[in-house]
PAZAPA-4460 file (N, C-alpha, C; in steps of 0.05 Angstrom, whole numbers, plus 32768, in hexadecimal, padded with zeros to 4 digits):
% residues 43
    n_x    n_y    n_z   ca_x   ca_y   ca_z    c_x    c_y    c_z   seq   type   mol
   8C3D   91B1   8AB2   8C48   91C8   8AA3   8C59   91BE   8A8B     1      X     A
   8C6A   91A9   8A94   8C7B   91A1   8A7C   8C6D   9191   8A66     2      X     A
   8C59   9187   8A69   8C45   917A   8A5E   8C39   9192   8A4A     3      X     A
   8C2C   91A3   8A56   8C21   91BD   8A42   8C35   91C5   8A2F     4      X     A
   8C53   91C8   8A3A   8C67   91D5   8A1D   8C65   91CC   8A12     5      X     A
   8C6D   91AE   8A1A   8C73   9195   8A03   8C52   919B   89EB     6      X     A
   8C46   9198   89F6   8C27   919B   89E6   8C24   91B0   89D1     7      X     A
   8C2B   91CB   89DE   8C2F   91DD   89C4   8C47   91DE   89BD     8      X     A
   8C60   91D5   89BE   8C6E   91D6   89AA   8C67   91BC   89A0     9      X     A
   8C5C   91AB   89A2   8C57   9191   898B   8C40   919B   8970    10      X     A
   8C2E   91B3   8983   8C19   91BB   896C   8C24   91D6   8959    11      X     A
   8C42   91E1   8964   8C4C   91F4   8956   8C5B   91E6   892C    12      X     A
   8C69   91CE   8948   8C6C   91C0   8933   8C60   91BA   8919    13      X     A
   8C4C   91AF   8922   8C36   91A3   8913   8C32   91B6   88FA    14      X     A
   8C21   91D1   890E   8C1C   91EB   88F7   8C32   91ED   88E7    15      X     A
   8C52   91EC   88EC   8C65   91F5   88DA   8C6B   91E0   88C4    16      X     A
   8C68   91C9   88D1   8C67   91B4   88B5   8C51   91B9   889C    17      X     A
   8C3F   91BC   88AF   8C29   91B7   8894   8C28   91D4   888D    18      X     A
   8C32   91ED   8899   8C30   920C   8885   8C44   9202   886A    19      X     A
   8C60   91FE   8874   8C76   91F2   8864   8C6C   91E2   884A    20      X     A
   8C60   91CF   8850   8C4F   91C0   883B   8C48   91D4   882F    21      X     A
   8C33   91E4   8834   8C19   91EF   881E   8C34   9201   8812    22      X     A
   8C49   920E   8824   8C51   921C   8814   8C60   9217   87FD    23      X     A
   8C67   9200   8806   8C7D   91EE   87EE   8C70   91EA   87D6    24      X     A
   8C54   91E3   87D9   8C42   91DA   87CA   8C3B   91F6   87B2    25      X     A
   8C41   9208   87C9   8C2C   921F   87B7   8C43   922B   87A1    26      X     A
   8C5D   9222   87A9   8C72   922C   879C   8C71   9217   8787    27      X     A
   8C6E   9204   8785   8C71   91EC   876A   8C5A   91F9   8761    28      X     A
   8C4A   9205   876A   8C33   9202   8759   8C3D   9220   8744    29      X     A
   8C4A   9237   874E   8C47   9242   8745   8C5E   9242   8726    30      X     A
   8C76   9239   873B   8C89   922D   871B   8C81   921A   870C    31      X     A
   8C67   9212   8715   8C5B   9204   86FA   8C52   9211   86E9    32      X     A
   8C41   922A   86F5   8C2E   9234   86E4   8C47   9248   86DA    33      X     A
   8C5C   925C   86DE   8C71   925F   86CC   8C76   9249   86B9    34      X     A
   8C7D   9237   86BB   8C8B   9224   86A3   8C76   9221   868B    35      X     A
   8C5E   9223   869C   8C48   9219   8682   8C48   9235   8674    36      X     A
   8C50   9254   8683   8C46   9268   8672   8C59   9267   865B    37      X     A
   8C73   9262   8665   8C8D   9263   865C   8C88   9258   863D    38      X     A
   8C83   923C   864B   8C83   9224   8629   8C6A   9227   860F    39      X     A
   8C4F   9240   862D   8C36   923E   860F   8C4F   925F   8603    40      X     A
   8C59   9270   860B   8C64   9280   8605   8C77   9278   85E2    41      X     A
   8C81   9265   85F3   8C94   925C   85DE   8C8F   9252   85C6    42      X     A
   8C77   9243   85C6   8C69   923B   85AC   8C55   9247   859D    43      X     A
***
């Protein structure tokens, strides 16, 4: 039994790291694409 918790919370883990990632990711991506509108804006 204690063997099974340990198992899904190690794969809860897992999922929350790597959502975290994409989401971190998807957020740089998007203040990139602001900065670029920003600077073709500006010129």
């Amino acid at each position: 039994m204690y063997k099974k918790v340990l198992a899904i919370l190690c794969a809860l883990m897992v999922v929350a790291v790597v959502t975290g990632c994409n989401t971190v990711h998807g957020v740089g991506e998007d203040i990139q694409s602001g900065g670029k509108a920003v600077s073709n804006a500006a010129s």
